[in-house]
N, CA and C of each residue as an Amber inpcrd file, in Angstrom:
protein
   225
  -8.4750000  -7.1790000  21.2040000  -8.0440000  -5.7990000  21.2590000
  -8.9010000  -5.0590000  22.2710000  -8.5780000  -3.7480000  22.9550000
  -9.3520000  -3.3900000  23.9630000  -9.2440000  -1.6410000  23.7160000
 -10.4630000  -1.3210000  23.4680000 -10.4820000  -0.0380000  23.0510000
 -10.3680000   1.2490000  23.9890000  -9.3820000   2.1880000  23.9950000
  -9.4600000   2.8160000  25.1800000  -9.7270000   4.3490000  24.3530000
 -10.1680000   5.6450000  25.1260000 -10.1880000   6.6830000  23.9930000
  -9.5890000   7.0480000  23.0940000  -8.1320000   7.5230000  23.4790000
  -7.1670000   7.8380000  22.7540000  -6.0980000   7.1370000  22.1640000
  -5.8490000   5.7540000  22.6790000  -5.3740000   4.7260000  22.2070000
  -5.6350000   3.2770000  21.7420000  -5.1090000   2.5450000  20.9110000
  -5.5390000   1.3040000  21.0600000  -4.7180000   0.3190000  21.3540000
  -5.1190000  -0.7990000  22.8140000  -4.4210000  -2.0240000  23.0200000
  -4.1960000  -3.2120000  22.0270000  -3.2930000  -3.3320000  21.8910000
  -3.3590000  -4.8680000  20.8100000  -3.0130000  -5.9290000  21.9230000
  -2.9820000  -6.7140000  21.4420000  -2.7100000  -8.2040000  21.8610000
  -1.5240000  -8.4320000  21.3120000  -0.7420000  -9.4410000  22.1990000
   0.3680000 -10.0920000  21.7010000   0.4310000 -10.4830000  20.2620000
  -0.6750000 -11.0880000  19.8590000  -0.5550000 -11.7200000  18.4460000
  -1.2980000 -10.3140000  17.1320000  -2.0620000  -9.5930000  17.6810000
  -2.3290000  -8.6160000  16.7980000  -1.0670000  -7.7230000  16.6240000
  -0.5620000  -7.8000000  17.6610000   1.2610000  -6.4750000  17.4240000
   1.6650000  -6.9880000  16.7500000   2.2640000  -8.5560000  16.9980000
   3.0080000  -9.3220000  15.5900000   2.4300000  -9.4100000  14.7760000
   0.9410000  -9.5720000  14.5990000   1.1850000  -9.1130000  12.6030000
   0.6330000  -7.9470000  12.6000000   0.4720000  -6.8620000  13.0610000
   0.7450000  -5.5270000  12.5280000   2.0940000  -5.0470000  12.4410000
   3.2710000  -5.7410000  13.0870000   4.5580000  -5.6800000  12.5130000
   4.9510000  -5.8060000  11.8210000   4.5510000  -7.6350000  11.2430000
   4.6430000  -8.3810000  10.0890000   5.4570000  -9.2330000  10.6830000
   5.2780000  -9.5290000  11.3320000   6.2370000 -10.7010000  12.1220000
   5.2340000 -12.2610000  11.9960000   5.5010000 -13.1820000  11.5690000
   5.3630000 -14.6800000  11.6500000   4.9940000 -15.4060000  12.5600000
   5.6230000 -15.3830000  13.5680000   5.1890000 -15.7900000  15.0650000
   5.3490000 -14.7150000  16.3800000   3.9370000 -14.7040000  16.8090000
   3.7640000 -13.8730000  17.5950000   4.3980000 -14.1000000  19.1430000
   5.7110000 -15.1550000  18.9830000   6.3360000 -15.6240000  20.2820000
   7.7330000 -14.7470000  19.9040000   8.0070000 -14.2090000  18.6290000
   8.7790000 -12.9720000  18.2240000   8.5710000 -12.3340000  19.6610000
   7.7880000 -11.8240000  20.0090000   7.5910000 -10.2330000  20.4900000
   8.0320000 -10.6450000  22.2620000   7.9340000 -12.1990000  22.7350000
   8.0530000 -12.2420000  23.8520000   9.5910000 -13.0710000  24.0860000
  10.3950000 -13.1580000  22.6670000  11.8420000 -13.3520000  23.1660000
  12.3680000 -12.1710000  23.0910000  11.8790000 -11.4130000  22.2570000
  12.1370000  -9.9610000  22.3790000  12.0240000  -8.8520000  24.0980000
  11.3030000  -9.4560000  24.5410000  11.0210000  -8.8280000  25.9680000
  11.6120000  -9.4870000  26.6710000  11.9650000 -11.1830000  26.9620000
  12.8450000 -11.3820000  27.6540000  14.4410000 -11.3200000  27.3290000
  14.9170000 -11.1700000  26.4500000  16.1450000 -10.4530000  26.0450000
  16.4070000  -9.1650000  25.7590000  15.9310000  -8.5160000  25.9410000
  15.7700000  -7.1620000  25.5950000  16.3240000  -6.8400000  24.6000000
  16.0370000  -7.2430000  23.3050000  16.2770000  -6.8360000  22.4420000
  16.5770000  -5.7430000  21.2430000  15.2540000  -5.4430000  21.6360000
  14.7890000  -3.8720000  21.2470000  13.9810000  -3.1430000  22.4830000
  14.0420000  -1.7470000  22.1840000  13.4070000  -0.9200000  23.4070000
  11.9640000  -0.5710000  22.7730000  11.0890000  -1.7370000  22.5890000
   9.4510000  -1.8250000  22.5370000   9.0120000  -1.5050000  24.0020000
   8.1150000  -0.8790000  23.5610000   7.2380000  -0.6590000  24.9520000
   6.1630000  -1.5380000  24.8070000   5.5880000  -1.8780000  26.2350000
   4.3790000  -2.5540000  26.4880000   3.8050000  -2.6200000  27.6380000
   2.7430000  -3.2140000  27.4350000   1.5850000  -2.9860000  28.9900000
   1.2830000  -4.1100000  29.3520000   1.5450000  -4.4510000  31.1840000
   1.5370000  -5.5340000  31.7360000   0.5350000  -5.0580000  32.2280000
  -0.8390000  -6.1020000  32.0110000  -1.6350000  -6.3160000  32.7660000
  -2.1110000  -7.4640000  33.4510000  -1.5710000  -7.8330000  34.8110000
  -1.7020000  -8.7610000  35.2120000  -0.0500000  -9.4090000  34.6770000
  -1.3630000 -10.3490000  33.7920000  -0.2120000 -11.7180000  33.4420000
  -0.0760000 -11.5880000  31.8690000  -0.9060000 -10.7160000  31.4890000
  -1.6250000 -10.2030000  30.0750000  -0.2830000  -8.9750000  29.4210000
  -0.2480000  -9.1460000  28.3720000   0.6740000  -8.1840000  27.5030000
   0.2020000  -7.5230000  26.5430000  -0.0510000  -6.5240000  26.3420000
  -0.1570000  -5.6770000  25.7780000   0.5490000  -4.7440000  25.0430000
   0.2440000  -3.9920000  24.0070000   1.1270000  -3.2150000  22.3110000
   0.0680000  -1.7940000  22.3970000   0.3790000  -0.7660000  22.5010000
  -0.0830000   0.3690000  22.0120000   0.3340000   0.7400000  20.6950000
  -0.7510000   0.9970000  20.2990000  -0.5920000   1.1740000  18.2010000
  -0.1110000   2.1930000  18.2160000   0.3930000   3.3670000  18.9730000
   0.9620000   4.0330000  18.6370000   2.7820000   4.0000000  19.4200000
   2.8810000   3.2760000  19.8900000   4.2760000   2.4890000  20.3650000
   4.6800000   1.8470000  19.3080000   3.7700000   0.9490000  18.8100000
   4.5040000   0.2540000  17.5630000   4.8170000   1.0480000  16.2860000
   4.1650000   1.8580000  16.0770000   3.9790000   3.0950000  14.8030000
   5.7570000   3.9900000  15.2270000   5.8130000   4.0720000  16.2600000
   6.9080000   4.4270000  16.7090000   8.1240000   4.1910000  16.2120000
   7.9470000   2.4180000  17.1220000   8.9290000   1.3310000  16.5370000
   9.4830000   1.1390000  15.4140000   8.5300000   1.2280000  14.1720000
   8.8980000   1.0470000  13.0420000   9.4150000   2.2970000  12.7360000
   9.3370000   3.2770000  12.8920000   9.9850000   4.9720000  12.4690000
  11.2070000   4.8270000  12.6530000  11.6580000   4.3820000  14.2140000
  12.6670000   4.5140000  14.3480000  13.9230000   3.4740000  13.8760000
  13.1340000   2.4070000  12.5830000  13.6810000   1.7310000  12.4120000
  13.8250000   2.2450000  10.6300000  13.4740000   2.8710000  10.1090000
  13.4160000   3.4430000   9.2030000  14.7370000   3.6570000   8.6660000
  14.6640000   3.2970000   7.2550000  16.5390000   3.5090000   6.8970000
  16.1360000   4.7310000   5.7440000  16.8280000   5.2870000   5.6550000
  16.9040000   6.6370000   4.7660000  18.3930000   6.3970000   3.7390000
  18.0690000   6.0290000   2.4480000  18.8920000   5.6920000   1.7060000
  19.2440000   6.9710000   0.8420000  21.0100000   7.1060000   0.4450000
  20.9210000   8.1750000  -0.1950000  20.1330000   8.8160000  -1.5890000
  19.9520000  10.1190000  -2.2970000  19.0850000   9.9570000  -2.9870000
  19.8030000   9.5550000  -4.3160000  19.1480000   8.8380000  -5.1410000
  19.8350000   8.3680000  -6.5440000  20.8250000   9.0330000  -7.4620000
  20.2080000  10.0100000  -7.6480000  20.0600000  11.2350000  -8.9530000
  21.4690000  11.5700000  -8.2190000  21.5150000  12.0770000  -7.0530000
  22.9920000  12.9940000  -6.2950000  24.1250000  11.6600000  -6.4700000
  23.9440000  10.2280000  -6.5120000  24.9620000   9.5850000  -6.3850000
  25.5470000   9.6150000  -8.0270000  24.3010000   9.3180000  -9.0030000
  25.1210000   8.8890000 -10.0100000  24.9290000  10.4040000 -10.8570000
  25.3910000  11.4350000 -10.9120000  25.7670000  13.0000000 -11.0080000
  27.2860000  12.9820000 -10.7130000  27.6890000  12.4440000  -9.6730000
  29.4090000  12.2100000  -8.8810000  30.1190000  11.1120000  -9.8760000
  29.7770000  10.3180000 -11.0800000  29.9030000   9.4450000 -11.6110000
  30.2940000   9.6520000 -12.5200000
């Protein structure tokens, strides 16, 4: 990991399991198919995850289910 002030770099394999992902070769069929719109940092030959890109990621993956109580009230 590489500490910068305001952000922090992960590594290929630290993003996948702060995702929760299994294999950290997830994240690089994901970039060559474009799968999802993850951001990341090419350095060099080196790949890089900003923790707050991934914090992102998961938000916008967020499902919002209806609330209970309002469904079974209609019942």
């Amino acid at each position: 990991m590489i500490h910068s002030q305001n952000n922090l770099l992960l590594t290929e394999r630290a993003a996948a399991a702060y995702l929760g992902l299994t294999n950290h070769n997830t994240l690089a069929v994901w970039r060559a198919t474009k799968r999802y719109d993850l951001a990341y940092i090419k350095v060099g030959r080196l790949v890089r995850y900003r923790k707050e890109d991934l914090d992102a990621f998961i938000e916008q993956r967020k499902v919002c289910l209806p609330n209970m109580k309002v469904a079974a009230k209609r019942s």
